[in-house]
DRENNUSE-724091 format. One record per residue: residue in one letter; x, y, z of N, C-alpha, C in turn. Coordinates in pm, 1 decimal. Example, Ala and Ser with C-alpha at 12.3 -4.5 7.8 and 13.67 -1.06 7.14 Angstrom:
% DRENNUSE-724091
PT   code     n.east    n.north       n.up    ca.east   ca.north      ca.up     c.east    c.north       c.up
PT      A     1319.0     -569.0      780.0     1230.0     -450.0      780.0     1320.0     -330.0      780.0
PT      S     1285.0     -225.0      708.0     1367.0     -106.0      714.0     1290.0        3.0      787.0
END
This chain:
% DRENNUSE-724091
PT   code     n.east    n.north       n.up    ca.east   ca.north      ca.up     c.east    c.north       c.up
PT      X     2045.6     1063.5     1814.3     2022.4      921.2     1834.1     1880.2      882.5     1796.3
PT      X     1809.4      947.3     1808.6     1639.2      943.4     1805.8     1643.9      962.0     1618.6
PT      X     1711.0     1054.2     1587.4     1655.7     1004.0     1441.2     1761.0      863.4     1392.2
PT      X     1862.1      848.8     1404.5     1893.6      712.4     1377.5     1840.9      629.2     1362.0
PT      X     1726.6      602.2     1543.8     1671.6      514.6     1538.0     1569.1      493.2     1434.3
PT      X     1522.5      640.5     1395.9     1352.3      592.6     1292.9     1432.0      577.5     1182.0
PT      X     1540.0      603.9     1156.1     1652.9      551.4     1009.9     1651.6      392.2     1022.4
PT      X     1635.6      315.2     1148.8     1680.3      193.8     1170.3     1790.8      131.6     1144.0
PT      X     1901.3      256.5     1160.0     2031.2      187.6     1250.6     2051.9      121.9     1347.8
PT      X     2158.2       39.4     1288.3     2172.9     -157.6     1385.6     2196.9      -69.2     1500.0
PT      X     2160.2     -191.1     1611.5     2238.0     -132.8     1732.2     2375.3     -145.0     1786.0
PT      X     2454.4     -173.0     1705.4     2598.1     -220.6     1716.7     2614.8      -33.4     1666.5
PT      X     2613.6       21.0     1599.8     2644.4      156.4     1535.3     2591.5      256.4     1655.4
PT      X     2471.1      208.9     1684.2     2395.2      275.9     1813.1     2467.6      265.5     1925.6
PT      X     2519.8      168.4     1989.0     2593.0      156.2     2079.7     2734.5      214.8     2063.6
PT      X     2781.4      229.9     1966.7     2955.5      296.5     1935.2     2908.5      472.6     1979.8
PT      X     2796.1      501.5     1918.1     2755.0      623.1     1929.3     2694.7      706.8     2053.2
PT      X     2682.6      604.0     2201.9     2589.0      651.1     2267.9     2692.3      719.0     2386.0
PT      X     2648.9      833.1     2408.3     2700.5      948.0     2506.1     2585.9      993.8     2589.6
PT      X     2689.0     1043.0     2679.2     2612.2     1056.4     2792.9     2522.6     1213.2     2782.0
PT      X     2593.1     1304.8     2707.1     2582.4     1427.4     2691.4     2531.9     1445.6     2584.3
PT      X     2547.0     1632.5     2492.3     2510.2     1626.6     2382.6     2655.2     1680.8     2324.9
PT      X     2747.2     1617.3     2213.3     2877.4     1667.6     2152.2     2879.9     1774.0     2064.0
PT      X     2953.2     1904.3     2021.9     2927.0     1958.9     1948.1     3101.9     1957.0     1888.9
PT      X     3052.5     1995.7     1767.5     3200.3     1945.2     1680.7     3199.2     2084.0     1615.6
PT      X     3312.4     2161.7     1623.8     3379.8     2275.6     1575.5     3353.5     2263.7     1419.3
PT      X     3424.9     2139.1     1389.0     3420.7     2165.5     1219.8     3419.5     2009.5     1156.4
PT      X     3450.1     1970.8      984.8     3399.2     1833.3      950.1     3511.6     1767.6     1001.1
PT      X     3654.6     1802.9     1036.3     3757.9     1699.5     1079.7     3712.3     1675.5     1212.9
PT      X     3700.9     1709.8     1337.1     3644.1     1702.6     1470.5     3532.6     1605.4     1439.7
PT      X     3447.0     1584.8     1390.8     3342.0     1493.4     1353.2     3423.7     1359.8     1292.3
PT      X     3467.1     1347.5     1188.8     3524.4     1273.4     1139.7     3662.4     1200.5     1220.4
PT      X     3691.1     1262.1     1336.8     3787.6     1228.2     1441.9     3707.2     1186.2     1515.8
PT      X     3625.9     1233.8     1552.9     3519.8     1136.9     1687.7     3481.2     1001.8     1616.0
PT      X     3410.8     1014.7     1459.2     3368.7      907.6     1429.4     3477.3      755.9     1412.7
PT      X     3628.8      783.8     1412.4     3710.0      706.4     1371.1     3735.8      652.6     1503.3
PT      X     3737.5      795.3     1626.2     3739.2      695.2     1770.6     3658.7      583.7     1828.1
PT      X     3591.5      586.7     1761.9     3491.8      564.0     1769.7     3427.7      384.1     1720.6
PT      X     3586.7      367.1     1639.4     3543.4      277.2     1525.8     3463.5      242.8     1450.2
PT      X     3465.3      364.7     1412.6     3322.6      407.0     1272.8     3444.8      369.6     1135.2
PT      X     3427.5      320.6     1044.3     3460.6      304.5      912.2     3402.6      451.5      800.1
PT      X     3495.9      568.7      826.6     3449.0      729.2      771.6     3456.2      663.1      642.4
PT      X     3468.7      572.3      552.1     3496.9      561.9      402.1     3391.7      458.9      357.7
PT      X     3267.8      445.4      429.1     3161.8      340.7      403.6     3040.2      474.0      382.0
PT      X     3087.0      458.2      251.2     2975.1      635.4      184.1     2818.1      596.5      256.5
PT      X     2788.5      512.5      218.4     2633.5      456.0      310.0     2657.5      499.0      419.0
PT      X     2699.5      456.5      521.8     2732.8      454.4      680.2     2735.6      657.5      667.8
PT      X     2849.0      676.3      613.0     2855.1      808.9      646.6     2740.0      914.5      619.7
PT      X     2622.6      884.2      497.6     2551.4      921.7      451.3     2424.6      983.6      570.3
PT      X     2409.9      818.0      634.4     2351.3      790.5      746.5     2383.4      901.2      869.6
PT      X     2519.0      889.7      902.6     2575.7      990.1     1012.0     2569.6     1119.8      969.7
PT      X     2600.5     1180.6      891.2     2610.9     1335.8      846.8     2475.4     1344.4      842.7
PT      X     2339.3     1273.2      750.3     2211.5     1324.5      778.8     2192.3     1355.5      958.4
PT      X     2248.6     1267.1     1000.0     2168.3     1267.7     1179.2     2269.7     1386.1     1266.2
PT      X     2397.8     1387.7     1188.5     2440.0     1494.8     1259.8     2367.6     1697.5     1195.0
PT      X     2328.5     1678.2     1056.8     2294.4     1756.9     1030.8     2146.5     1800.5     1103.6
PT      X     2069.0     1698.4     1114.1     1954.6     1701.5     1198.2     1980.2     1757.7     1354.6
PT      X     2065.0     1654.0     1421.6     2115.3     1753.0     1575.8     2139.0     1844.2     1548.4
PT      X     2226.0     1936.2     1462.0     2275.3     2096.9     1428.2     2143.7     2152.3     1443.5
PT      X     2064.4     2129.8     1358.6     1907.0     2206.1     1353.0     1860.7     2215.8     1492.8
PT      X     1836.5     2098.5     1566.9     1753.8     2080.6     1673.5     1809.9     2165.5     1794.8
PT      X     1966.5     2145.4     1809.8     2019.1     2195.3     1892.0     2041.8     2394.1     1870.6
PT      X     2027.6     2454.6     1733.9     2042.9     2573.6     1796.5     1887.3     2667.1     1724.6
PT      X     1784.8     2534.1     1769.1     1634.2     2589.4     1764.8     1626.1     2621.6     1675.9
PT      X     1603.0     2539.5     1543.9     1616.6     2608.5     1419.0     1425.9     2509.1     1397.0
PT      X     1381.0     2561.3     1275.9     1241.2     2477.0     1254.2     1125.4     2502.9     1338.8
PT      X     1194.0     2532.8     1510.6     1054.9     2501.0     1573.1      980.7     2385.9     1515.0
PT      X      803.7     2460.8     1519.0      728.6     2418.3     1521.5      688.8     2338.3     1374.5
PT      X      796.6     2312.0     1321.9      785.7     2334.2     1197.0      750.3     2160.6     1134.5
PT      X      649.7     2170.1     1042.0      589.0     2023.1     1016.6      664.0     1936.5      912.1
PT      X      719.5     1866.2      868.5      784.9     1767.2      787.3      686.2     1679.0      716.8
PT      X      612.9     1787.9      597.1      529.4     1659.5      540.6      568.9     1558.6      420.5
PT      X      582.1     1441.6      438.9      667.5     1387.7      329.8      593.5     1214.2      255.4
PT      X      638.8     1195.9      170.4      616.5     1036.1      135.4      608.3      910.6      200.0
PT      X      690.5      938.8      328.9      691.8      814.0      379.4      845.7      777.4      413.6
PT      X      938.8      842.1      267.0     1082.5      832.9      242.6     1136.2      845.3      392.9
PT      X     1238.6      730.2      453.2     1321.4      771.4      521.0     1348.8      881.9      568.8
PT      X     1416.0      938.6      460.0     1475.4     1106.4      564.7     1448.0     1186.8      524.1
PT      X     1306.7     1142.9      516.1     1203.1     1266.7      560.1     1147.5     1246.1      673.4
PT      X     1149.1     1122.5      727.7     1068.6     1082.1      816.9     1144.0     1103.1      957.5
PT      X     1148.5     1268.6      968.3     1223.3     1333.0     1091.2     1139.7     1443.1     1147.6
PT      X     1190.4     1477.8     1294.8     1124.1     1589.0     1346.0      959.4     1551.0     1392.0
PT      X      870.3     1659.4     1354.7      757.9     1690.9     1339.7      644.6     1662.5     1226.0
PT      X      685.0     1460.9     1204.2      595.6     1444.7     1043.0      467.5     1417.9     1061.3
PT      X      462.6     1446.0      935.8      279.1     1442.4      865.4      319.0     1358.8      756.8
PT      X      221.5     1243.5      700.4      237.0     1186.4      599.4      124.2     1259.2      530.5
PT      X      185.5     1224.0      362.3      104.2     1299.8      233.6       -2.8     1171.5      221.2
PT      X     -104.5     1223.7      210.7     -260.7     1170.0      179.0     -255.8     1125.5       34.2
PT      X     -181.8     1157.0      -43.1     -158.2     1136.4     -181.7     -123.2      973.7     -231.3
PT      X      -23.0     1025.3     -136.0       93.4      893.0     -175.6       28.8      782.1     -132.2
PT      X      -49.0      779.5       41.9      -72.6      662.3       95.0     -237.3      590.1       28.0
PT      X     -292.8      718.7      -66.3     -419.0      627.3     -166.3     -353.5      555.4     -246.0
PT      X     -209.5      579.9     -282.1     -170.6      478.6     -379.6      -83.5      390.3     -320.9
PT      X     -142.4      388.4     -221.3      -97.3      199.9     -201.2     -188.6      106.6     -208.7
PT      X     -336.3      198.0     -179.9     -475.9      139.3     -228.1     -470.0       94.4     -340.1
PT      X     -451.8      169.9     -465.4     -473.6      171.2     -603.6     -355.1       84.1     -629.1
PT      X     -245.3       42.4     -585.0     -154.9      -70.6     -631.5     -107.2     -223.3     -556.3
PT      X     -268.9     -224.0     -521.3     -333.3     -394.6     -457.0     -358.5     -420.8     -565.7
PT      X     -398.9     -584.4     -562.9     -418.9     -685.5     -717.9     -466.1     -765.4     -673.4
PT      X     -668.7     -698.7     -682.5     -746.7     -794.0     -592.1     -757.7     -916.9     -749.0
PT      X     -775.7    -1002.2     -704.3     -799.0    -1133.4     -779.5     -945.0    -1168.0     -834.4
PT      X    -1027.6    -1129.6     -711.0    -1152.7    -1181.5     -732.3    -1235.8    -1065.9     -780.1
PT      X    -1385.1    -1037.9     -805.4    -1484.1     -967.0     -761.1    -1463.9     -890.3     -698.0
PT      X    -1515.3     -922.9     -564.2    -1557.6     -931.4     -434.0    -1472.1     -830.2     -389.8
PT      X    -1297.1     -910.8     -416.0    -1193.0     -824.2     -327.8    -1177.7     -695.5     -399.9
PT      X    -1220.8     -663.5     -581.6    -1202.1     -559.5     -670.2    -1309.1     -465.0     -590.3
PT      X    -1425.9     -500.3     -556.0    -1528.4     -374.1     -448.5    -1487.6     -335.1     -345.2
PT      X    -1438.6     -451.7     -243.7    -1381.0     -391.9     -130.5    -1269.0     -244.3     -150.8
PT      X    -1179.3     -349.9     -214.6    -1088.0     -193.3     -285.4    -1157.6      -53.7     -291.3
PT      X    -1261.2     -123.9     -397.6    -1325.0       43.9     -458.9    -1389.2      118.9     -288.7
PT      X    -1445.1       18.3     -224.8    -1550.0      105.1     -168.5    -1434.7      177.5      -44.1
PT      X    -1336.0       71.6      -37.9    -1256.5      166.7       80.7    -1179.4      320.7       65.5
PT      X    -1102.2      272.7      -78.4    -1095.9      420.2     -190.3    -1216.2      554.1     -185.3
PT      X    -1295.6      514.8     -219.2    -1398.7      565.2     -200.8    -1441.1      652.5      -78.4
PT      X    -1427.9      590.3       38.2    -1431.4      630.5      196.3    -1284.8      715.2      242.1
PT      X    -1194.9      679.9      140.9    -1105.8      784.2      166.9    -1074.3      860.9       68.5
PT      X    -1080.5      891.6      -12.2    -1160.2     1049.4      -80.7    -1237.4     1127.8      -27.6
PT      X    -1342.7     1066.1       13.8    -1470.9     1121.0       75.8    -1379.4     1216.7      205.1
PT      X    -1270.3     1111.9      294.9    -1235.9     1161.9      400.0    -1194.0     1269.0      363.4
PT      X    -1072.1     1302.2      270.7     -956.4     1409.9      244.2    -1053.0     1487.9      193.0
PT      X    -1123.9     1460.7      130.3    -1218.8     1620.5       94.6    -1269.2     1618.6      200.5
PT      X    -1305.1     1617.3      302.1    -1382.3     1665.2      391.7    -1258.4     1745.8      473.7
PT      X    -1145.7     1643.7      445.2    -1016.7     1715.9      558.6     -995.6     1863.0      477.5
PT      X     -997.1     1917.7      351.3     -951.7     1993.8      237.4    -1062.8     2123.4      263.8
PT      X    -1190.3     2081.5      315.1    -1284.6     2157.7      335.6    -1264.1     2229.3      496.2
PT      X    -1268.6     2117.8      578.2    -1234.4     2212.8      714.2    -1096.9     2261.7      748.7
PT      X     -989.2     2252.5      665.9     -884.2     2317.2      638.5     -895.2     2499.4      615.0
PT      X     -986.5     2519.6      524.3    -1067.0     2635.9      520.7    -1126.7     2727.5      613.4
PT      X    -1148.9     2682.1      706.6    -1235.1     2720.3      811.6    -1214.5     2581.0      977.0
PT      X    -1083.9     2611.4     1011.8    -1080.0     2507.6     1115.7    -1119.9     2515.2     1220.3
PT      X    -1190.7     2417.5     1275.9    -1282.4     2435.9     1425.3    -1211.8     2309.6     1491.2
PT      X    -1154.1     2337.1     1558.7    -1101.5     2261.5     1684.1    -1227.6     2131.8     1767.2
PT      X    -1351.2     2158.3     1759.2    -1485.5     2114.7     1784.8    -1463.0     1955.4     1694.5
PT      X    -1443.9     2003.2     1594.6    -1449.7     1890.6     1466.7    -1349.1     1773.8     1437.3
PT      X    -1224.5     1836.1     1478.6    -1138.5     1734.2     1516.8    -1185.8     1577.9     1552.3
PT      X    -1193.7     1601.6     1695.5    -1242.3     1463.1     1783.8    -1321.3     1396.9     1660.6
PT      X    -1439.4     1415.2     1602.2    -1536.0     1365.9     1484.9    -1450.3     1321.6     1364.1
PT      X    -1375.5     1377.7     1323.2    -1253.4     1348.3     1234.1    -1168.3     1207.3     1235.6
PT      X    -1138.0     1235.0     1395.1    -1064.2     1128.4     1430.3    -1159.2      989.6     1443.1
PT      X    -1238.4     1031.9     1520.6    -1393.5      849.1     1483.8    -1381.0      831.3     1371.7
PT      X    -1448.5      908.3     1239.8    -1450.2      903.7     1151.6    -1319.2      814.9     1062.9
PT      X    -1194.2      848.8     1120.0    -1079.3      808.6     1066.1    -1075.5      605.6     1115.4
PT      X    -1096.1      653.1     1257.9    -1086.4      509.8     1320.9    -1208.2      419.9     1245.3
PT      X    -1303.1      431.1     1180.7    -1450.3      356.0     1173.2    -1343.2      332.0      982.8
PT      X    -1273.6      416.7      922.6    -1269.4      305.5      788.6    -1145.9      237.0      824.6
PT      X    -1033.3      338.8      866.3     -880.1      224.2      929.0     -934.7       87.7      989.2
PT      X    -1031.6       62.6     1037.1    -1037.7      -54.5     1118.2    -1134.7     -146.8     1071.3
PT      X    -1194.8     -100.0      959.0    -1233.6     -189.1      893.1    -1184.9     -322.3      816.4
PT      X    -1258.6     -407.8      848.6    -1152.2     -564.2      804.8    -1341.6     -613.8      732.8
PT      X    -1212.7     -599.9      587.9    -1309.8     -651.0      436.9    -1337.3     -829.5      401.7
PT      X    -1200.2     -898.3      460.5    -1192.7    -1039.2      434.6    -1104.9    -1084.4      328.6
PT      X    -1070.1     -914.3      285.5     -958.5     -941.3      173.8     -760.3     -905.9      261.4
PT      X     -705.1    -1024.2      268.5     -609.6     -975.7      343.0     -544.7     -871.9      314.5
PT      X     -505.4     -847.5      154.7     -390.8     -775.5      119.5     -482.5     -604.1      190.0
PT      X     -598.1     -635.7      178.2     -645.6     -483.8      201.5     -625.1     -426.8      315.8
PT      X     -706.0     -541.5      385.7     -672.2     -511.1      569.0     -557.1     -518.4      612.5
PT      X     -463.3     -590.6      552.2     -329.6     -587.5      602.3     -286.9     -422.7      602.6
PT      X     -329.4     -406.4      477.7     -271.0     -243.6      403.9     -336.9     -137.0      522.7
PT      X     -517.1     -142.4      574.0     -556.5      -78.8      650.5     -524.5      -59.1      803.8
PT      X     -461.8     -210.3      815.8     -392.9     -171.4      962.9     -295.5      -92.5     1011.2
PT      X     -188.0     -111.0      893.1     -128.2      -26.0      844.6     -133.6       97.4      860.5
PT      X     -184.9      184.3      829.9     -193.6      277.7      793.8     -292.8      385.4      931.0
PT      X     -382.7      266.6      956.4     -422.5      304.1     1103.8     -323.2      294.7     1211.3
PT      X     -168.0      261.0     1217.0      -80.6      270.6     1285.8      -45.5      398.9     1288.0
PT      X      -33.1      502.5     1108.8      -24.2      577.1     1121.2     -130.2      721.6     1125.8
PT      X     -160.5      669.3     1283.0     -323.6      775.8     1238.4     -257.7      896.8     1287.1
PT      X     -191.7      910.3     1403.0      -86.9     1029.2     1434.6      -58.9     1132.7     1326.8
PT      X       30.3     1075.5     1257.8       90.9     1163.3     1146.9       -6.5     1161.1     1017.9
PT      X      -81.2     1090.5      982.3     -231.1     1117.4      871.2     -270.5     1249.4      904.9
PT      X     -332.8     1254.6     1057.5     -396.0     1357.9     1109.2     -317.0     1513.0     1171.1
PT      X     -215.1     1471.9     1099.0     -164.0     1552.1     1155.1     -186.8     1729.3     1135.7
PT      X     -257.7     1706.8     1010.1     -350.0     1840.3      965.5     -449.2     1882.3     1118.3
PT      X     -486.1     1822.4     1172.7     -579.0     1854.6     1275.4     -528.8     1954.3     1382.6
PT      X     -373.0     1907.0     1407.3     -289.4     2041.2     1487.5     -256.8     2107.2     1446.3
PT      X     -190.3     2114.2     1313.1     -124.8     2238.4     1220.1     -222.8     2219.9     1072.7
PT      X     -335.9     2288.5     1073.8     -399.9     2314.3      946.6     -368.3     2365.5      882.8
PT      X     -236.7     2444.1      903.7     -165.7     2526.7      762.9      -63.5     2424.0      661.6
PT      X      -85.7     2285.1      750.3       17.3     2212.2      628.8      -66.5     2152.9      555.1
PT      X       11.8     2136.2      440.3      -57.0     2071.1      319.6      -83.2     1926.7      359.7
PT      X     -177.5     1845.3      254.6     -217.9     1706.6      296.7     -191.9     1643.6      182.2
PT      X     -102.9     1699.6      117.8       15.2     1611.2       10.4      136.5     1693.6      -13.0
PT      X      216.7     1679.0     -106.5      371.6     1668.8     -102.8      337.1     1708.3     -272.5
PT      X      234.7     1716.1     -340.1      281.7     1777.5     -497.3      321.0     1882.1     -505.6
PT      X      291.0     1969.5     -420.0      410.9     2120.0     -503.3      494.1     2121.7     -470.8
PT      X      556.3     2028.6     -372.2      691.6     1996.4     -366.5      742.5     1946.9     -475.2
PT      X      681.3     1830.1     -530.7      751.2     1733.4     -613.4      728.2     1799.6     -763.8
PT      X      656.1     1900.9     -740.7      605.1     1981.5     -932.9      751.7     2088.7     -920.2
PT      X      762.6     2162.5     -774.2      896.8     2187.6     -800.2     1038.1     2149.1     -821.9
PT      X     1049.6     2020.7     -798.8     1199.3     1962.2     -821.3     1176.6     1892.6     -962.9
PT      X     1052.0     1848.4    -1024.0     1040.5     1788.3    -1111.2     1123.8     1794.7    -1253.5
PT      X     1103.2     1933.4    -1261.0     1226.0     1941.3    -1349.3     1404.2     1965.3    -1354.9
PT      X     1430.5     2003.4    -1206.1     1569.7     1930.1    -1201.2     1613.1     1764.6    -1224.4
PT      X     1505.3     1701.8    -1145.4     1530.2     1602.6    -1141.2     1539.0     1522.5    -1312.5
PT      X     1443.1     1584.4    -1405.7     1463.2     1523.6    -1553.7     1581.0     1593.0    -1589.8
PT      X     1598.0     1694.7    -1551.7     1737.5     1746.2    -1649.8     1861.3     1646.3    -1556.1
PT      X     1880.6     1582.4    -1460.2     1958.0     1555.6    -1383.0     1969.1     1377.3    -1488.1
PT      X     1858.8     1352.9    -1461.6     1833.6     1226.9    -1539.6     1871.9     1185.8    -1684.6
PT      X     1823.7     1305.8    -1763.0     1880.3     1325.6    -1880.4     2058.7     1327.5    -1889.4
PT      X     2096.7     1472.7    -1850.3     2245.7     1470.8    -1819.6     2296.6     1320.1    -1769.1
PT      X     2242.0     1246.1    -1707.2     2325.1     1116.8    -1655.1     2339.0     1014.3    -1785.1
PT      X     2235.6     1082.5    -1854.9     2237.2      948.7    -1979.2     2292.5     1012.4    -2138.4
PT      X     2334.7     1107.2    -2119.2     2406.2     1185.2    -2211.4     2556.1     1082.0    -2279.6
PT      X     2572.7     1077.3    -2356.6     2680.1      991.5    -2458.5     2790.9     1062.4    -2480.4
PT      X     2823.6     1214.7    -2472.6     2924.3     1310.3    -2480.4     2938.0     1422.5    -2417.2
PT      X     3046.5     1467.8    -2342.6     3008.5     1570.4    -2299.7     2976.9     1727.0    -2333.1
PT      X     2981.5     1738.2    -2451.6     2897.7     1803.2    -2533.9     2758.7     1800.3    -2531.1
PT      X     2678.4     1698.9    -2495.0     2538.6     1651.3    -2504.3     2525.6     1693.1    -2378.3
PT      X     2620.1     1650.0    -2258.6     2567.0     1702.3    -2176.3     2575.1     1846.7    -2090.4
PT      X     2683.0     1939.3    -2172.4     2672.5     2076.0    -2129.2     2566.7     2145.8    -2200.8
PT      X     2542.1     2080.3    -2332.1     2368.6     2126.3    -2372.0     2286.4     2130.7    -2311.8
PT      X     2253.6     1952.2    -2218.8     2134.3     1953.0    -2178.4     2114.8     2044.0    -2016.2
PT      X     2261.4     2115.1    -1990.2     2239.5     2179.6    -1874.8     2228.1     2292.4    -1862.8
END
């Protein structure tokens, strides 16, 4: 139910679903029988997409699978389960894809960019050598640029933002063995994903048992 909710499933679906206990289902018909008692619509591929991720998630949780284990991801939905950390990567480029208008608002940009580089290398450095001491300083440090308000809305809007998520930013501070981006994730799927892309746009299927 708890990841549903950060899915932001209606509460009409939430409410069909809520038990008192925790259910465990033998196999996919037993699931697919609860969900129909249920008056779940099993043939709304979305809807079901939704349910099988959250039931696959309870499977994990319930027979202690992951532990301690960190979920660092984009931001994406369903990733955004368990134990997350957001990638430092992704969230500079929401910096870099503002469209300050003026001057004024083009510096603010730079200089806040700027203050967070500065941060992640510093996070990249005591990653190396972590002192528990340094943390707390980390975290001021974090709060003094998040809360900065430039006069440019789109920026500060973006910085409040993001100071909502100071939790999971920092989340390097409890588990320093996770990464503080998501690229060797994404350098590894990278090329399924073009051959996947390619194959979809293939004209014969000849073209496309080549390109596989």
């Amino acid at each position: 139910m708890n990841w549903l909710q950060t899915q932001g499933a209606e509460q009409a679906l939430m409410g069909k679903l809520q038990s008192r206990s925790s259910i465990i289902f033998a196999d996919q018909v037993a699931f697919l029988e609860y969900l129909t008692g249920r008056g779940i619509d099993i043939f709304d591929r979305q809807l079901m997409r939704l349910l099988t991720e959250a039931g696959s998630w309870g499977a994990i949780r319930h027979h202690g699978l992951l532990g301690n284990t960190v979920i660092v991801s984009d931001d994406a939905g369903q990733f955004r389960v368990g134990n997350h950390a957001l990638c430092w990567i992704h969230c500079e480029r929401l910096l870099q894809k503002l469209m300050p208008a003026k001057r004024r608002e083009v510096r603010c940009v730079e200089l806040i960019r700027d203050l967070v580089w500065r941060f992640y290398k510093a996070l990249k450095v005591w990653k190396q050598q972590p002192s528990p001491q340094a943390a707390h300083a980390f975290r001021r440090r974090f709060d003094r640029i998040f809360t900065l308000r430039t006069g440019y809305n789109a920026l500060d809007t973006l910085l409040a933002r993001l100071h909502r998520r100071r939790r999971e930013l920092l989340k390097v501070l409890e588990h320093p063995e996770i990464p503080l981006h998501t690229n060797a994730s994404e350098n590894d799927l990278r090329t399924f994903v073009t051959k996947r892309k390619i194959s979809g746009g293939t004209m014969s299927p000849a073209q496309t048992k080549f390109v596989a």
